[in-house]
C-alpha positions in Angstrom: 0.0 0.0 0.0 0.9 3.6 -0.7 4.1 3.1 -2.4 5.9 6.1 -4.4 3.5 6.4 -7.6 4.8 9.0 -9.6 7.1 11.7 -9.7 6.3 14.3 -12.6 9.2 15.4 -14.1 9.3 18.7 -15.7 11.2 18.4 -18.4 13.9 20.7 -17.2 17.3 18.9 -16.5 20.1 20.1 -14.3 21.6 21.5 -17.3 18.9 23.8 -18.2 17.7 27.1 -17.1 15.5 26.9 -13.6 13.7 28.9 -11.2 16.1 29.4 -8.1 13.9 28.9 -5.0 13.9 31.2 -2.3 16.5 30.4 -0.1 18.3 31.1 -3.4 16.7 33.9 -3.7 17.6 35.4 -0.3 21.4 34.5 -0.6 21.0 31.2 1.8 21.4 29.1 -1.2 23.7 28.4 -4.1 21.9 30.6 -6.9 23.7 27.8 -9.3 23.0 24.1 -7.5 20.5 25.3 -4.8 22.5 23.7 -2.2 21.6 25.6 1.3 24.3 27.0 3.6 24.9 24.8 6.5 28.0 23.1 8.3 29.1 21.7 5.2 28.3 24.3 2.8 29.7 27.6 2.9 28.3 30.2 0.8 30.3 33.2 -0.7 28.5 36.0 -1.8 29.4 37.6 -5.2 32.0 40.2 -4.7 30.5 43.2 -7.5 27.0 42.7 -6.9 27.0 41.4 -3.4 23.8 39.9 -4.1 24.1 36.4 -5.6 26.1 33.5 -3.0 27.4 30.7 -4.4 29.0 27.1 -3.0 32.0 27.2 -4.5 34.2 28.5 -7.4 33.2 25.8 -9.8 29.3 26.8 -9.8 30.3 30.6 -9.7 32.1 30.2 -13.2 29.2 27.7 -14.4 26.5 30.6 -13.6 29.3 33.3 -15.1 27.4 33.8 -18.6 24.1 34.2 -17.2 24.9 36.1 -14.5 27.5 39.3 -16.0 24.7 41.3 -17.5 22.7 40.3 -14.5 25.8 41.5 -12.3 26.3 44.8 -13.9 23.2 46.0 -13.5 22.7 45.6 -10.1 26.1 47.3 -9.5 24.5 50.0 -11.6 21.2 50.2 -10.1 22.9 50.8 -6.4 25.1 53.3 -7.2 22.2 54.9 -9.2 20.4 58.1 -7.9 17.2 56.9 -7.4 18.9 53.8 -5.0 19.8 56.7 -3.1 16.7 58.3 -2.4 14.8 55.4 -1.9 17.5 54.3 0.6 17.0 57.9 2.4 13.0 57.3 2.8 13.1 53.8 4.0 16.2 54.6 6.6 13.2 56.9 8.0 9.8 55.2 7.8 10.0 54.2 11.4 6.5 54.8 12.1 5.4 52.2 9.2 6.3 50.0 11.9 3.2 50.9 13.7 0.6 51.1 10.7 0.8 47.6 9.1 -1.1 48.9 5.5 1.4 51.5 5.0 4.3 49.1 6.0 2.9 46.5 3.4 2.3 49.4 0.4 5.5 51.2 0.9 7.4 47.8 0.4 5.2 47.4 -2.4 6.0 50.4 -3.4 9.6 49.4 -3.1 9.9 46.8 -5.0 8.2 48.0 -7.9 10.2 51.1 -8.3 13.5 48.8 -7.8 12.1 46.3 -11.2 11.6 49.6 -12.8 15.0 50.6 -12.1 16.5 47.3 -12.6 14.9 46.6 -16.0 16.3 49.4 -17.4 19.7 48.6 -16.0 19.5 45.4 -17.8 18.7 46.8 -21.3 22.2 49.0 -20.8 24.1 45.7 -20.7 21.7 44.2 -23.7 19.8 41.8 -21.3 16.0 41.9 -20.4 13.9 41.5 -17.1 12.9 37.6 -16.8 11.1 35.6 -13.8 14.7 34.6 -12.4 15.7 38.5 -12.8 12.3 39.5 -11.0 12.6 36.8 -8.5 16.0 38.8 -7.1 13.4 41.7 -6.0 10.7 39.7 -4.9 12.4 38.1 -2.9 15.0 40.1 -1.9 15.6 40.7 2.1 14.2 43.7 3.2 13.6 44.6 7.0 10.1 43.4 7.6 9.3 47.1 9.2 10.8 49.5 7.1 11.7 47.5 3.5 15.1 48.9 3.7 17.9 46.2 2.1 21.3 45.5 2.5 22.0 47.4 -1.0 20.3 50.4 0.8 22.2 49.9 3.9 25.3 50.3 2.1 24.2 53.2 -0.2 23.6 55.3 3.4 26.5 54.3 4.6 28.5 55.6 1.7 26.2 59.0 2.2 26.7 61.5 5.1 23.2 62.5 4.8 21.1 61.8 7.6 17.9 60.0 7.1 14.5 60.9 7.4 14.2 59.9 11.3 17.1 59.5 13.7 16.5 55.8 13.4 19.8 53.9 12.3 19.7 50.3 10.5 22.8 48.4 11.7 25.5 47.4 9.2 23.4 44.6 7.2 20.2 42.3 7.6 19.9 40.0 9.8 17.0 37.1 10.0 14.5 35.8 12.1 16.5 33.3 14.4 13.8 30.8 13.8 12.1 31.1 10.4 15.6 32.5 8.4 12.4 34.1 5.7 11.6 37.5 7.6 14.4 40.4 8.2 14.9 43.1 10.6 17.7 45.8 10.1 17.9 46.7 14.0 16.8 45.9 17.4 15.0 48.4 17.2 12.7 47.2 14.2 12.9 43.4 15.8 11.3 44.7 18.4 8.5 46.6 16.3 8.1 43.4 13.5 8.5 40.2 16.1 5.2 40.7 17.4 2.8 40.5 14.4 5.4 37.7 13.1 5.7 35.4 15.9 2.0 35.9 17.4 -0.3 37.5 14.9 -1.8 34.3 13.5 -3.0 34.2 9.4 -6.5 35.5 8.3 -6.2 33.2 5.7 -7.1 29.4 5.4 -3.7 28.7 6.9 -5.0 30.1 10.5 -3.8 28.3 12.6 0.0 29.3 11.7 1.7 32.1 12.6 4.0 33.8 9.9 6.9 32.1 11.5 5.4 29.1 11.2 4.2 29.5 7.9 7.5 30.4 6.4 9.2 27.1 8.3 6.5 24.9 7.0 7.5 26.5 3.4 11.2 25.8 3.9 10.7 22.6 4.7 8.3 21.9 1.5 11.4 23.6 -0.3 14.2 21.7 1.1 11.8 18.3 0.6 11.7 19.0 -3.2 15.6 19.7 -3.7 16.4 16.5 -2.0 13.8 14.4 -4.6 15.2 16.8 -7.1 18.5 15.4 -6.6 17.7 11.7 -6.7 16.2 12.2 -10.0 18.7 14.5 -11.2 16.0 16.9 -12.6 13.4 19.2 -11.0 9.8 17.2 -10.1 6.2 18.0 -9.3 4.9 15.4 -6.9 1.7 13.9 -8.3 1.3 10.8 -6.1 -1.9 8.6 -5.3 -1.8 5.7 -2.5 -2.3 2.1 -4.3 -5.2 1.1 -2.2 -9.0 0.7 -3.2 -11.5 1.7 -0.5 -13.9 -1.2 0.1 -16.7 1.4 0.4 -17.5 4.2 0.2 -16.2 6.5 3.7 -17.4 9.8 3.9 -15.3 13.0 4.2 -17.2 14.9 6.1 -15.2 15.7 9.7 -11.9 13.9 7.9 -8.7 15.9 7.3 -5.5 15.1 5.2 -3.7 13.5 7.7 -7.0 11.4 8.6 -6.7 10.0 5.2 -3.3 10.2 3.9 -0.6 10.0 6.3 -0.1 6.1 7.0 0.0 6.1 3.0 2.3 8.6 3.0 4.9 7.0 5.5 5.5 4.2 3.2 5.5 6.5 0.1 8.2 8.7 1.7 10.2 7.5 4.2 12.5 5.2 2.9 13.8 7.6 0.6 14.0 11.2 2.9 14.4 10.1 6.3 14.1 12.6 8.8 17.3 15.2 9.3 17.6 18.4 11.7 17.0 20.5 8.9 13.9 18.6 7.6 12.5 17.2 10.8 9.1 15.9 9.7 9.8 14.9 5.4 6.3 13.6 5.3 4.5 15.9 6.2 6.5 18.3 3.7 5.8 15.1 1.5 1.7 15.1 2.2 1.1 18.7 1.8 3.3 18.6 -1.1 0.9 16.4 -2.9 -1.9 17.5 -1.4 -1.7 20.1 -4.3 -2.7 18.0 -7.2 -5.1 16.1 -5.0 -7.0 18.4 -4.5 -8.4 18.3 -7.4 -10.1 14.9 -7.0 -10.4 15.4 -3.1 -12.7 18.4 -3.4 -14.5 16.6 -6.4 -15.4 13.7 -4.2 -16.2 16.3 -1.2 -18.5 18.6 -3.2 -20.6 15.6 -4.4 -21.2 14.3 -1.1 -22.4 17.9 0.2 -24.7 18.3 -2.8 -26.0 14.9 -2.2 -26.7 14.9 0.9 -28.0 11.4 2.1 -28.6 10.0 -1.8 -26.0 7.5 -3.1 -27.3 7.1 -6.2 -24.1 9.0 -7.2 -21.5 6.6 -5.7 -23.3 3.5 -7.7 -23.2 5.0 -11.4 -21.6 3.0 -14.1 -20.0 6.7 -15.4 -19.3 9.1 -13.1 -19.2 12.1 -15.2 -16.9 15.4 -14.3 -16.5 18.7 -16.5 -13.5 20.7 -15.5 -13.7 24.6 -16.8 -11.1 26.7 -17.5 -8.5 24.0 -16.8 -4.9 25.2 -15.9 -1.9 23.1 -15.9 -2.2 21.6 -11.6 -5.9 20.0 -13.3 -3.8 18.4 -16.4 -1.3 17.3 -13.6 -3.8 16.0 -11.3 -5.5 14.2 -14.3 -3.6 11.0 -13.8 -4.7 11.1 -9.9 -8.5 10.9 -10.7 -8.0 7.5 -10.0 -8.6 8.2 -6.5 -11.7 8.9 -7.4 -11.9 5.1 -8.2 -10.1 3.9 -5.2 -12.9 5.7 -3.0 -15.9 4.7 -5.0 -15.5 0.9 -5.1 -18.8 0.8 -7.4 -17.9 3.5 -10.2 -16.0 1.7 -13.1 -15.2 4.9 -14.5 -14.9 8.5 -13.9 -15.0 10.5 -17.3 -13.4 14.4 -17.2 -13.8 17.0 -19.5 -10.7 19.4 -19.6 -11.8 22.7 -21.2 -10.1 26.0 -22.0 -7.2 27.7 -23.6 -4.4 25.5 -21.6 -5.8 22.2 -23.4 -4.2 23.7 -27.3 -1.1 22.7 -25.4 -2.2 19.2 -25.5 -1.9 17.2 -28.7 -5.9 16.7 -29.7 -7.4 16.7 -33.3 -9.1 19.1 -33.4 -11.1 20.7 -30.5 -12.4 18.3 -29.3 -10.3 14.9 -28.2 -10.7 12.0 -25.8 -8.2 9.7 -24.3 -8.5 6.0 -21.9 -6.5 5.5 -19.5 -5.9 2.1 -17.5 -5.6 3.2 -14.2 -2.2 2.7 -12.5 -2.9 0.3 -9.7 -3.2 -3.3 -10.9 -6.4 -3.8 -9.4 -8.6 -1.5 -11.3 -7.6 -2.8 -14.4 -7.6 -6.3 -13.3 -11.5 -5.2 -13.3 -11.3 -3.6 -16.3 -12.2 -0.1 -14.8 -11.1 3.1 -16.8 -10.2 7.2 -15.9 -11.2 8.8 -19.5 -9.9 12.1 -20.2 -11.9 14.9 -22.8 -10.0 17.7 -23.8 -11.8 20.7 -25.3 -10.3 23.9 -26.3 -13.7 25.3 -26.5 -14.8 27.8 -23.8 -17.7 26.2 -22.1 -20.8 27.6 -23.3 -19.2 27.3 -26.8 -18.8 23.6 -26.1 -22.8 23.1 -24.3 -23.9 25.6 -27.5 -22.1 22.9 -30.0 -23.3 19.7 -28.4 -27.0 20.8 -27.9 -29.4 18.1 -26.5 -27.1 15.7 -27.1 -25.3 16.8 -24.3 -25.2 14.1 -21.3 -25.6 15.9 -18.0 -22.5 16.2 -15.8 -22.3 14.8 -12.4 -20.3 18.1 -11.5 -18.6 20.8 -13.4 -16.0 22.7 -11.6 -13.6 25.5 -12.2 -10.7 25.4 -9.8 -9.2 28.3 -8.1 -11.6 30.6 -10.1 -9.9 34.2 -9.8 -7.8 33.1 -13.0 -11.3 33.4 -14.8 -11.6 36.6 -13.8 -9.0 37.9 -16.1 -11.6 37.4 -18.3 -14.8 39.1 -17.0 -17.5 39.3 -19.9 -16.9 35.2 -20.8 -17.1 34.1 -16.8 -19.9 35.6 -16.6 -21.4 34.0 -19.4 -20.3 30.7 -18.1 -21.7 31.2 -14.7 -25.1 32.7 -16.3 -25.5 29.0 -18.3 -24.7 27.3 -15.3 -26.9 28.6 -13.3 -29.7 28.2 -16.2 -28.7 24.5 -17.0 -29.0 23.9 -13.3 -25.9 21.9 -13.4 -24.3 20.6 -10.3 -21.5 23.1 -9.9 -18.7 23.9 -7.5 -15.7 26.7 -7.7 -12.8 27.3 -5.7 -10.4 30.1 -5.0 -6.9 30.7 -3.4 -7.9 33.4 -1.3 -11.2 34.4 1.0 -11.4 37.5 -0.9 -11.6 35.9 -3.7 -13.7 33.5 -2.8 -16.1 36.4 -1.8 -15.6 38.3 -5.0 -16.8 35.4 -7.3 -19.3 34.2 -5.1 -21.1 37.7 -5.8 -20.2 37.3 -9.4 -22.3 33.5 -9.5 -25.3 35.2 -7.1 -25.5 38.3 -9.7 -25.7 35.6 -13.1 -28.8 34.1 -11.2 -27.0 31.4 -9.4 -28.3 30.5 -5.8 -25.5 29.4 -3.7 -25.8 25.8 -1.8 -25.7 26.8 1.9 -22.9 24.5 2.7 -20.7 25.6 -0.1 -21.1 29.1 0.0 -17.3 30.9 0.5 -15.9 29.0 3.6 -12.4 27.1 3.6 -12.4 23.9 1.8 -11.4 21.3 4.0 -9.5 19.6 1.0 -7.5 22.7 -0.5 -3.7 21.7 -0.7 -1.8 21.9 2.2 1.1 23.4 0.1 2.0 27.1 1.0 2.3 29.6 -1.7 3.9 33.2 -0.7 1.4 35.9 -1.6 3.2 38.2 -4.2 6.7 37.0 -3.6 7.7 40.3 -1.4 9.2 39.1 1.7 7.5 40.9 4.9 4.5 40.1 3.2 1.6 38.5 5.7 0.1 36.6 3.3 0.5 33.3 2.2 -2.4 31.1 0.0 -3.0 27.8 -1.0 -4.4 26.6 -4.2 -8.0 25.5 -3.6 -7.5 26.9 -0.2 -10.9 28.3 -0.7 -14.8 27.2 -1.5 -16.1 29.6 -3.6 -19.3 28.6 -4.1 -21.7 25.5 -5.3 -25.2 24.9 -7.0 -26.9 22.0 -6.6 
């Protein structure tokens, strides 16, 4: 039972051009091999840009090429005026330390103007602003109070100019003793920022977790993934699914992920991570790391219970039917784990999903409209001959209900998964969510965030939609577990989860 299914690879091997993480990202890690300082790695920090560390010589002349342009124009942008002035108004925004919005939008504020800068820096030396580029901003250290960074630190010290207050960052950044994520540039600051880090507890559907404990949890996932990154030589998703097959049907209602996964997860993991000081607990990082892409089926199985009620008409179907709007690439991913949809529904011999939206013309159909069978993984299922079939449509969905007509058999559920990235299209969510609604069609959304959740649930009520009590915007009980940093800026309090939240659902 529960033994290591899969490990999606990304297609990116250690020879090709990657995302650093954050540790990277912060200087804690090599920016070339990601290896993290500790007693046997010693870091050494770029000596022109004093921005970038690196493990040793050989992965400092590796990174060379991509790095000079990169280099040059972060030398430039500190010793540029604007550096300067922006160094001179954080050095004095001391009271920021007691007004939490204004601490957020000033580093905000911060970071933007620094890209700006940066950018055109770049152009100078013939280079242009990437993710990896941007991700030296984002996730730069700044002093969780007053945004100030090292590179400031040293532009005032350079300057004779007093700042704005009488305040004085000490001679660099130092971090959070616990975490290593959040920065303070003086006592005086750690005393002002500790608080709302080490107490002040998320407002999110992490809260539970302080923002300590939220970034240690996210180190952990991180340090998780490098290690399984190196065993396979190339960077991985973890899309995994435990090889068991309920006998019945157990509901979800009350359960939790570690209710229903850990045990499976222990023998998926722990052979190959054991437990070290630095990654204490590898399966939990392991659980919540797929937790991600089973969330997908999770909060399938969940919503259909809800909107069912005490029927079980549902769990006895010969076709359990499943339309999936406005797929993104975590659905395509968690494709191959709607399996547990069959491992949990004993009496189901096939679940059938229809992937639709823009993402699927990166998939390999004739022409809009494609279908593929699957034999499930697990010997078991197809020992029984049961089957996961996969639709892909690149048709928006009222396109696809317009085309099909009558003909059209009546899904089970239709879903759209963290449903803000609709949004970016107002007029045609709209449209979905009216036909919806009119079709009556069992339907559930999620969200990453409770704002979100909020905004989109008034969206659904407005097209004529009348939300199930149970599923109107609360946290869903089976978003991932897997922490995402709200907007990458470090000193930010936010942190979301994909699926984190119920938007909404129709019976």
């Amino acid at each position: 039972m529960g033994r290591f299914l899969n490990l999606i690879f990304d297609g990116q091997d250690r020879g090709s051009e990657r995302i650093p993480p954050i540790p990277s990202n912060l200087g804690q890690a090599c920016y070339k091999c990601y290896a993290e300082e500790s007693h046997k790695v010693a870091l050494s920090t770029c000596g022109n840009c004093k921005r970038i560390a690196y493990c040793s010589t050989g992965c400092q002349k590796n990174d060379w090429r991509a790095h000079m342009p990169v280099c040059n124009a972060l030398k430039a942008l500190e010793c540029s005026e604007n550096s300067f002035q922006m160094a001179m108004l954080s050095g004095g925004i001391i009271l920021a330390g007691a007004n939490p919005g204004l601490r957020k939008d000033f580093i905000k504020r911060l970071v933007l103007v620094d890209i700006s800068d940066f950018e055109a820096c770049l152009l100078q030396e013939g280079s242009t602003l990437g993710s990896l580029e941007r991700g030296l901003f984002l996730w730069e250290p700044r002093c969780t109070v007053c945004g100030i960074t090292d590179r400031m630190i040293r532009v005032l010290q350079r300057s004779s100019s007093p700042t704005a207050s009488d305040h004085q960052p000490t001679s660099f950044l130092y971090p959070c003793s616990t975490c290593k994520t959040t920065f303070f540039c003086s006592p005086t600051h750690e005393l002002l920022g500790t608080p709302s880090h080490t107490q002040h507890k998320q407002s999110s559907g992490c809260s539970t977790f302080t923002q300590c404990q939220l970034n240690q949890r996210l180190r952990e996932s991180i340090r998780l993934k490098h290690a399984l990154a190196t065993l396979a030589l190339a960077d991985v998703n973890i899309v995994w699914v435990p090889d068991r097959v309920k006998q019945e049907w157990t509901s979800l209602r009350g359960r939790n992920w570690e209710d229903e996964f850990l045990e499976d997860a222990k023998e998926a993991i722990s052979v190959l991570i054991p437990a070290t000081r630095d990654m204490p607990h590898p399966v939990n990082a392991f659980l919540r790391a797929a937790s991600e892409a089973l969330s997908v089926p999770m909060t399938i199985l969940w919503a259909l219970e809800v909107m069912n009620g005490k029927k079980v008409e549902w769990r006895r179907k010969d076709t359990l039917r499943i339309h999936i709007i406005d797929a993104s690439e975590m659905e395509f991913q968690a494709g191959r784990l709607m399996e547990e949809i069959l491992h949990r529904l004993p009496e189901i011999r096939a679940v059938e999903f229809t992937l639709f939206g823009q993402g699927v013309a990166d998939v390999k159909t004739e022409g809009p409209h494609s279908a593929a069978t699957n034999l499930p993984f697990f010997r078991d299922c197809r020992r029984r001959g049961r089957q996961v079939i996969r639709i892909y449509s690149s048709e928006c969905y009222p396109e696809f209900v317009q085309r099909i007509g009558p003909t059209l058999l009546r899904p089970d559920l239709a879903t759209v998964f963290n449903s803000d990235s609709g949004l970016g299209n107002v007029r045609g969510w709209r449209k979905t969510m009216k036909l919806l609604a009119k079709m009556r069609v069992p339907f559930a959304f999620t969200a990453y965030t409770q704002e979100q959740a909020k905004i989109d649930a008034k969206e659904f009520k407005k097209a004529g939609g009348k939300l199930c009590k149970e599923l109107q915007p609360r946290v869903n009980p089976w978003g991932s577990l897997e922490l995402e940093p709200g907007n990458g800026a470090v000193g930010s309090e936010i942190h979301f989860t994909a699926n984190g939240w119920i938007a909404g659902g129709l019976r």
